[in-house]
C-alpha positions in Angstrom: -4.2 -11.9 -10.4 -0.3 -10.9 -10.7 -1.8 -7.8 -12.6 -4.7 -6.9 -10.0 -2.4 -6.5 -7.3 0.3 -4.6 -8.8 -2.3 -2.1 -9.7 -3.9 -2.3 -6.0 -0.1 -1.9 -4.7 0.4 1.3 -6.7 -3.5 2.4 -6.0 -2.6 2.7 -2.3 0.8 4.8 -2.8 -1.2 7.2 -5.2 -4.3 7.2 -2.9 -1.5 7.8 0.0 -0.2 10.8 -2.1 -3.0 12.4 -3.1 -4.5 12.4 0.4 -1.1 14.3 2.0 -1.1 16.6 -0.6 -5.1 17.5 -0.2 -4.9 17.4 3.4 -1.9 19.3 3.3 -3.3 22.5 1.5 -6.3 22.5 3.6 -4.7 22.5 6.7 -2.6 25.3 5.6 -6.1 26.9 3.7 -8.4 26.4 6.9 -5.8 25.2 9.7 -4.3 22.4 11.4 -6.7 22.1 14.0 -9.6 21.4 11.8 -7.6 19.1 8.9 -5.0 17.7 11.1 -7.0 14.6 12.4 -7.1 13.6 8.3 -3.8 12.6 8.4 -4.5 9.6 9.5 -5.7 9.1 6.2 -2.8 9.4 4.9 -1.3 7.0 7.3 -3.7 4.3 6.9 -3.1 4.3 2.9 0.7 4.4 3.5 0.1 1.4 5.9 -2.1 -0.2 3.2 1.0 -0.2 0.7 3.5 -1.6 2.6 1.2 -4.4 3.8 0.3 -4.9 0.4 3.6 -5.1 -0.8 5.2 -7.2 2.1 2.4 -10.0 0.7 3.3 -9.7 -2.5 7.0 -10.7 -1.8 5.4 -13.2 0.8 3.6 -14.6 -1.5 6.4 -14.7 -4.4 8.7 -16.3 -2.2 5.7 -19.0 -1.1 5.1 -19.6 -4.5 8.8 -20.7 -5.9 9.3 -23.0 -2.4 6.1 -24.7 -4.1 7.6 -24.9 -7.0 11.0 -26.5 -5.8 8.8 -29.1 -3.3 7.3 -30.1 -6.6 10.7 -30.3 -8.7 12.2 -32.1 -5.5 9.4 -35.1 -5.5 10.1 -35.6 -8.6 
């Protein structure tokens, strides 16, 4: 699972990048006006990574606490 989300976590950046840079030469190719409203795209991806990766530290963090709880009832 550890594996799955690293490569989610790094999907989303590349996904983010990828989209910019697309949208990017478009709107300079066909203009703002027509391509700009894609860059919420771009947004949403970037959104997606930091999400992503605020869980994964979440989740790290909820992890070890279990781990302690169980190394304190012992």
């Amino acid at each position: 699972m550890n594996l799955y989300n690293k490569v989610m976590l790094y999907f989303w950046l590349a996904a983010a990048i990828v989209i910019f840079i697309i949208t990017s030469y478009m709107s300079y190719a066909e203009g703002i006006k027509k391509w700009g409203f894609y860059y919420i795209f771009v947004g949403s991806a970037l959104l997606m990574f930091l999400v992503k990766r605020w869980m994964m530290k979440r989740m790290e963090k909820h992890l070890a606490f279990i781990e302690e709880q169980k190394k304190n009832k012992k």
